[in-house]
C-alpha positions as CSV (number, residue, x, y, z in Angstrom):
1,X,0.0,0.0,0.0
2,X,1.3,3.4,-0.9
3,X,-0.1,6.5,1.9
4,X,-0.9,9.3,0.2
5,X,-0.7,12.9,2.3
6,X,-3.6,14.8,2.6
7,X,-3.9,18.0,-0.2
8,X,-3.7,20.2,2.9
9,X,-6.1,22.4,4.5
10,X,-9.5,22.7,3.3
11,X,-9.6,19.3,1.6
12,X,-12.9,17.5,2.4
13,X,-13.6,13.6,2.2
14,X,-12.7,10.3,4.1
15,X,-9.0,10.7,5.7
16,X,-7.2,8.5,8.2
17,X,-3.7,9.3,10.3
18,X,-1.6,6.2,9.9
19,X,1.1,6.4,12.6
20,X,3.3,4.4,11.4
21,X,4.0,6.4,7.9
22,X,3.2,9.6,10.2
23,X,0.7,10.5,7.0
24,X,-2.8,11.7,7.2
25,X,-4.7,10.7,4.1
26,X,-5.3,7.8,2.2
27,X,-4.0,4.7,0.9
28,X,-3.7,3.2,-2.1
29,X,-4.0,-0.4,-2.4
30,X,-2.4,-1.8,-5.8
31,X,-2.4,-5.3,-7.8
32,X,-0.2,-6.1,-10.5
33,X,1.1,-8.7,-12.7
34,X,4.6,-9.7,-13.1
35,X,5.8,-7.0,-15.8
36,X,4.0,-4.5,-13.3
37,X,0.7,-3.5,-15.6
38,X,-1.9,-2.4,-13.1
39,X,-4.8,-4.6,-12.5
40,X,-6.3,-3.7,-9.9
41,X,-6.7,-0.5,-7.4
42,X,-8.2,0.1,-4.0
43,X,-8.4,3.8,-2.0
44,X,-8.9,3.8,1.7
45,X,-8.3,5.9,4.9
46,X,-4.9,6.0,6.1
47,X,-5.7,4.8,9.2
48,X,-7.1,1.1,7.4
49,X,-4.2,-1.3,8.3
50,X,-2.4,-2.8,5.4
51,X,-4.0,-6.1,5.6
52,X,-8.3,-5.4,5.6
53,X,-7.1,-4.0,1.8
54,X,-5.3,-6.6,1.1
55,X,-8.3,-8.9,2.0
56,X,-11.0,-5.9,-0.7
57,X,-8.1,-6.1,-3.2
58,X,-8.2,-9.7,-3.5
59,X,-11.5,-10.5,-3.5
60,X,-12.4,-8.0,-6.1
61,X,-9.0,-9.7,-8.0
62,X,-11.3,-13.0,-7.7
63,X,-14.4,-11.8,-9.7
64,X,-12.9,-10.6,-12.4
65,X,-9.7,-13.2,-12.9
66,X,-11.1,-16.6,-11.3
67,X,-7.8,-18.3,-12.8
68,X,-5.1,-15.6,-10.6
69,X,-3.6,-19.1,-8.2
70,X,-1.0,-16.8,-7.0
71,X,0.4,-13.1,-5.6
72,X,3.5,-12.1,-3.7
73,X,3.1,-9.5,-1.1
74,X,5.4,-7.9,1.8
75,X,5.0,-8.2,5.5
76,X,2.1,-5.9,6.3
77,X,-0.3,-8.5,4.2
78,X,0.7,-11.7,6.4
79,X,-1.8,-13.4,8.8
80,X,-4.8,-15.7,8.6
81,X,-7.1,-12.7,7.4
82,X,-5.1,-12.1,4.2
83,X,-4.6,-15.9,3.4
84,X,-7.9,-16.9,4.5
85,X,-9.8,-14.6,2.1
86,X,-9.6,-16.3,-0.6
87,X,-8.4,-19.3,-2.6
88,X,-5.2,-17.7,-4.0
89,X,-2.0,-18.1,-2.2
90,X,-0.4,-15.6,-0.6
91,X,2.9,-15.4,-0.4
92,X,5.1,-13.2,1.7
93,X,8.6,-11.9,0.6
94,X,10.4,-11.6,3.6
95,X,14.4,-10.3,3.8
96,X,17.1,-12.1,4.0
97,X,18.0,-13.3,7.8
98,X,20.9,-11.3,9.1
99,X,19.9,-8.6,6.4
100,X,21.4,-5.0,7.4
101,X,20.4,-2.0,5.7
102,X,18.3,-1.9,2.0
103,X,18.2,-5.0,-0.2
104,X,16.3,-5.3,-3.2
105,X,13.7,-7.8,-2.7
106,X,12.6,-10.4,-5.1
107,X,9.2,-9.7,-6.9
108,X,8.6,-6.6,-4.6
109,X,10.8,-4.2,-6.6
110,X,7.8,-4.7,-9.4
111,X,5.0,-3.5,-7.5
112,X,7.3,-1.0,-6.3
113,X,8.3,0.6,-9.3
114,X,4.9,0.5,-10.4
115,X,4.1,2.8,-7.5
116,X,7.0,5.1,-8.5
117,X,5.7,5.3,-12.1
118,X,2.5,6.2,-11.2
119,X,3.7,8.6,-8.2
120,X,5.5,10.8,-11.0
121,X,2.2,12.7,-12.1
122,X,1.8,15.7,-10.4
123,X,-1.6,15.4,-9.3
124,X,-0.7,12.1,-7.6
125,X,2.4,13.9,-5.5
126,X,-0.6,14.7,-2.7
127,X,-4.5,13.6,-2.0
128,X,-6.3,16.8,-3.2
129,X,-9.6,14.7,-4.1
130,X,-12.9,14.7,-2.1
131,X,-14.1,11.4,-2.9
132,X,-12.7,8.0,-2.4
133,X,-13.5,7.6,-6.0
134,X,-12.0,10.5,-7.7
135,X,-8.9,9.9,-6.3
136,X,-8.9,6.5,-7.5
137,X,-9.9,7.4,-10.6
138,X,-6.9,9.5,-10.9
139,X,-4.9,6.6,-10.0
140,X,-6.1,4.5,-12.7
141,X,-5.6,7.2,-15.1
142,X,-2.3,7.8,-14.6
143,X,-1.4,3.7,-14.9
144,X,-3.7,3.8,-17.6
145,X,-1.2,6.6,-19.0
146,X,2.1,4.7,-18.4
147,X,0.2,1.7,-20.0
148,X,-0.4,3.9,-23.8
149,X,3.3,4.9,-23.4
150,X,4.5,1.3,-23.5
151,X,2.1,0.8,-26.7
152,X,4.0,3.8,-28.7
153,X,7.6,3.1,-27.3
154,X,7.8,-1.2,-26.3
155,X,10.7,-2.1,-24.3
């Protein structure tokens, strides 16, 4: 999940505080396939713990690809509540024991990039929607703008 500050005073609409990010906002809640296309996108409260998206993310995941077996997630989406929500395995990347400082992580650097790509439009730096819905939209839009990109220039 990426937090997403609030757009500052006077900005109406559903926010949370999440102490651990020290962020009051929302979160975004992200699902993507191995390349790191977008498939699916959640918005929340800040102060929604990692996990109760995880559990909305993959149950929406589950309607519309009944055939996704398998995800890899960090930390934050482990527990019986994540892997008990639906039929498709969970699995946790975890760090290396004895692990100091940053490592890049297998399969988490994908949804992580993703993340970055999408956090490069402007009007995704901070939450200055009302809705939920809008700011989701937004979301979508600019994945769905990194997605026509690939189309006129392919790897």
């Amino acid at each position: 999940a990426q937090a997403a500050r609030s757009g500052g005073v006077g900005v109406k609409g559903e926010r949370g505080y999440d102490p651990a990010r020290r962020v009051v906002g929302r979160k975004r809640h992200a699902l993507t396939d191995m390349d790191g296309r977008l498939l699916l996108a959640t918005v929340s409260t800040a102060d929604r713990h990692d996990s109760h998206g995880g559990v909305a993310l993959l149950q929406a995941s589950r309607r519309l690809w009944p055939f996704l077996a398998h995800c890899f997630a960090d930390q934050a989406y482990q527990g019986e509540r994540v892997g008990d929500a639906t039929a498709i395995t969970v699995e946790i990347v975890r760090p290396d024991k004895g692990q100091k400082g940053f490592a890049v992580q297998p399969r988490r650097w994908v949804i992580e990039r993703t993340l970055s790509w999408i956090a490069r439009c402007r009007r995704l730096a901070r939450d200055y929607e009302a809705t939920p819905s809008s700011a989701l939209a937004f979301f979508v839009l600019a994945a769905a703008m990194i997605l026509v990109r690939r189309l006129a220039h392919p790897l």
